[in-house]
Phi, psi and omega in degrees: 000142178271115191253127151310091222260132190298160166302008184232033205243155173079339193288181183295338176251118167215074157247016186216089198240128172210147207274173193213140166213139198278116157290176188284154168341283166331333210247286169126291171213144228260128167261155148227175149292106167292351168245028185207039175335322183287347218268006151126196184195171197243121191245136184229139179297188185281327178302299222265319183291321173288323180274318174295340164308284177332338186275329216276288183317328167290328142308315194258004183252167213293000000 
């Protein structure tokens, strides 16, 4: 699997880095620690994914 590391990752605070991968259809899309690639990944449907942006944005905005 190909992992994706976010864009908002490498900046002066990169103590919250996370990489993104697609997993099979079923399941859908793969989180891990980008600085602990081995340490496993939390796999969410497109559905489960979808809703934790909405949940992420809906917090962190102003």
């Amino acid at each position: 699997m190909q992992w994706r590391k976010s864009s908002f990752s490498g900046g002066a605070d990169d103590q919250h880095c996370v990489e993104l991968g697609r997993l099979t259809p079923e399941v859908g899309i793969g989180v891990r620690d980008s600085k602990d690639p081995d340490g496993g990944h939390l796999a969410l449907t497109v559905g489960e994914f979808a809703a934790l942006l909405t949940r992420i944005k809906r917090t962190t905005s102003p």
